[in-house]
Structure formats: C-alpha cells, structure tokens
C-alpha positions in Angstrom: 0.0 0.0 0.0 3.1 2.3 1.0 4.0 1.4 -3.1 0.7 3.0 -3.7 0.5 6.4 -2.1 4.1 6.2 -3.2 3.5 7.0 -6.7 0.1 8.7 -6.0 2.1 11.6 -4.6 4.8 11.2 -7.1 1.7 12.3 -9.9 0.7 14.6 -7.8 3.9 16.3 -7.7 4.6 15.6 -11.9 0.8 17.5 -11.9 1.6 20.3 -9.9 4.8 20.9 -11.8 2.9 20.9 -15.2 0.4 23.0 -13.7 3.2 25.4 -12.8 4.5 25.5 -16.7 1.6 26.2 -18.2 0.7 28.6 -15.7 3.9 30.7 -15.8 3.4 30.0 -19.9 -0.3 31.9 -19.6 1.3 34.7 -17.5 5.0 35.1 -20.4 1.6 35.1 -23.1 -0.4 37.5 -21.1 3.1 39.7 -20.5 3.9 39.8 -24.6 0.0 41.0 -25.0 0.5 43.7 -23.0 3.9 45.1 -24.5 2.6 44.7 -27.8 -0.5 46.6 -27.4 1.7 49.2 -25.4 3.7 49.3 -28.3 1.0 49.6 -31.1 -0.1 52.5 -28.8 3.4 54.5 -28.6 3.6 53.3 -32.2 -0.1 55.4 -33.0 1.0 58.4 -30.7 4.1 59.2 -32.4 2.4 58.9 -35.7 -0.4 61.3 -34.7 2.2 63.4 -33.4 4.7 63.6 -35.9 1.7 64.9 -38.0 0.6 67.5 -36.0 4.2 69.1 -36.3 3.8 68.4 -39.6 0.9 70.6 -39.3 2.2 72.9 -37.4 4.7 73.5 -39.3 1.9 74.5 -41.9 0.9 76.7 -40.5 3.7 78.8 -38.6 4.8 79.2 -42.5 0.8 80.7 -43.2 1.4 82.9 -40.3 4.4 84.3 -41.6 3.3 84.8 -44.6 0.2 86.7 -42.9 2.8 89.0 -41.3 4.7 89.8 -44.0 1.7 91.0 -46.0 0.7 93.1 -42.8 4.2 95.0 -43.0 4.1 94.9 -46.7 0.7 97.3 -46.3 1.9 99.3 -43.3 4.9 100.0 -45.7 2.8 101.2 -48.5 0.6 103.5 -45.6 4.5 105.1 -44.7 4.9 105.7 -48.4 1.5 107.1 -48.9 1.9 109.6 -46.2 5.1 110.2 -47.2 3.5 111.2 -50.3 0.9 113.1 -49.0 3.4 115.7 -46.7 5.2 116.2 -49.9 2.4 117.1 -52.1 0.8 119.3 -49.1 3.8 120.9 -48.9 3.9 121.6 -52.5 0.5 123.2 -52.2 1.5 125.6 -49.7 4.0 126.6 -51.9 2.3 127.4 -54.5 -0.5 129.3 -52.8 2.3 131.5 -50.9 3.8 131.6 -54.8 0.4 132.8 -55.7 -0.5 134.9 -53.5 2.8 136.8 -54.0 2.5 137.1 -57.3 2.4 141.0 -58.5 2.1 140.4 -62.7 -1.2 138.9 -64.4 1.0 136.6 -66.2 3.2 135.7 -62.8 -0.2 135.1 -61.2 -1.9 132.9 -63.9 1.2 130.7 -64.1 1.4 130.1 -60.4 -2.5 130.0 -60.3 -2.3 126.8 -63.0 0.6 125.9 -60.3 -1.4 125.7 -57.6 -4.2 124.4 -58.9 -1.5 120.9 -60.4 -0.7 121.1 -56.5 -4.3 121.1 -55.6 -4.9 117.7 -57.8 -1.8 115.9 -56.6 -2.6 116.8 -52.7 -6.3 115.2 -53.6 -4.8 112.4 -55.4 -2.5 111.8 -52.7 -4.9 112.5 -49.7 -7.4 109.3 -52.0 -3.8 107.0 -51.9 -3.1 107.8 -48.3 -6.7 106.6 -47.7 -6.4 104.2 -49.7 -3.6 102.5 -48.5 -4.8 103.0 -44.5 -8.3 101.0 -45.7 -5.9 98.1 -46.5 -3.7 98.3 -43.6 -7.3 98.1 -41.5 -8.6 94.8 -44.0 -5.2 93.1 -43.6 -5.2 93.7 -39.8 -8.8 92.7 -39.7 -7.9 89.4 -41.5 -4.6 88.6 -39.8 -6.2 89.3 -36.2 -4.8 86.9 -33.5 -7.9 84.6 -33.8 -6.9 85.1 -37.7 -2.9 83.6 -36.7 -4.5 80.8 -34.1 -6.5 79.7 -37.3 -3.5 80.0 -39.3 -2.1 77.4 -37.7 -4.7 75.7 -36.0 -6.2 74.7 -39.3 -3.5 72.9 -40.6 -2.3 70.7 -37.6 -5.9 69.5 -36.9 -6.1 68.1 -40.4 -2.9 66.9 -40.0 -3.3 65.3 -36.9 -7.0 63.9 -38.6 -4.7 62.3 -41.1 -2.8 61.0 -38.4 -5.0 59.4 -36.6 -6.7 57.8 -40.4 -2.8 56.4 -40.6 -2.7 55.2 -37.3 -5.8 53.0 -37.8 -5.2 51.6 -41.2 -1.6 50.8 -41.2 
C-alpha cells in the first residue's frame, strides 16, 4: 500500500509541476500582449504626433506669410503719407507763390501751379486713404484669432490624417 501512495504523490507532484508550466506560460503570453498593445499605442501616438508638427509646421509658415503681408501694407501707408506731406507741402508753396505774385502773367502761371498742386494733394490724400483702408482689411484678416486659425487649421487636419494612418496601417 506504502508502493501505492508512493506513486500517488509522485503524480501529484509531476501535476503540480505541469500545472506550474503552463501557468507561468499563460502569464510570459499574457506579458507579450501587454507590451505589444503598449507598443502599437506609442507606435499610434508618435504617428499622430509627428503629423501635427507636420501641421504645425503649416501653418507657422501661413502665419508668416500673414505678417509679411501686414508689414508689406503698413509699408505702403508710410509711403503714402510720405507722399501726402510732400504734395501738401507743394501746395503751400504754390498758394504763398500765388499769393505773392504781382504780374497777371506771374499770377496765372502760379495759379495753374497751384491748382496741379491742388490735384496731386487730392490724389494723394485718395492713396493715403487708400492704403490705410488696407492696412485696416489686412489687420482685420490677420487678427490673433486670424494667426491661431492659421495654424490651428493645418495641424488638426494633420493630426486627422494621423489618426486615419494610425488605424489603417
């Protein structure tokens, strides 16, 4: 009977053993799921995230372009005025010329003087305002919610795309 317990216990242990295996097998499976789907996940994020720089990179370039055309029209405003003092200045001059004028054919000359003066000052005064209604359109349309569209636009369609990248592939 000793013989018999014997080798009852012997399976027992042989069981337990095998039970051990395939237990510590389930758990090295269960491990290598794990670090796969935390891969796949740091695998999706750096996708969706190297598009958004994509993206952003987008659209810092739109916004720079937006401010280049904003100084590009607050040049044209400096030149305009610019334009304007000179031609007002030429007015003046030919009204004092005018006014100063003793002869008939002195005054008619600088009267046909100051009245080219007059035209240009006008003409100028139109660019001057002109040029200050563009300033005004171009800072309306490159506003700071203008610039965080600028770029906002671009990296979430880039990071859409992302995202469409990280689920198919």
């Amino acid at each position: 009977m000793a013989g018999l317990i014997g080798a009852g216990q012997g399976l027992r242990k042989l069981s337990n053993q095998g039970m051990q295996k395939v237990a510590s097998a389930d758990v090295a499976a269960e491990r290598q799921r794990i670090q796969m789907e935390m891969a796949e996940d740091a695998q999706d994020a750096s996708t969706i995230s190297t598009m958004g720089g994509i993206g952003g990179s987008v659209g810092i370039n739109s916004q720079i372009g937006m401010a280049k055309e904003m100084k590009t029209a607050k040049d044209a405003v400096t030149a305009a005025k610019n334009a304007n003092d000179a031609a007002q200045l030429g007015l003046k001059t030919a009204q004092a010329a005018e006014a100063g004028s003793a002869t008939g054919s002195a005054l008619a000359s600088n009267m046909a003087a100051t009245e080219a003066a007059t035209t240009v000052a006008a003409g100028s005064a139109e660019a001057l305002a002109l040029a200050e209604a563009g300033v005004n359109a171009t800072a309306a349309t490159s506003g700071t919610l203008a610039q965080v569209g600028a770029v906002a636009a671009p990296v979430a369609i880039a990071l859409g795309i992302g995202f469409l990248f990280s689920k198919l592939f």
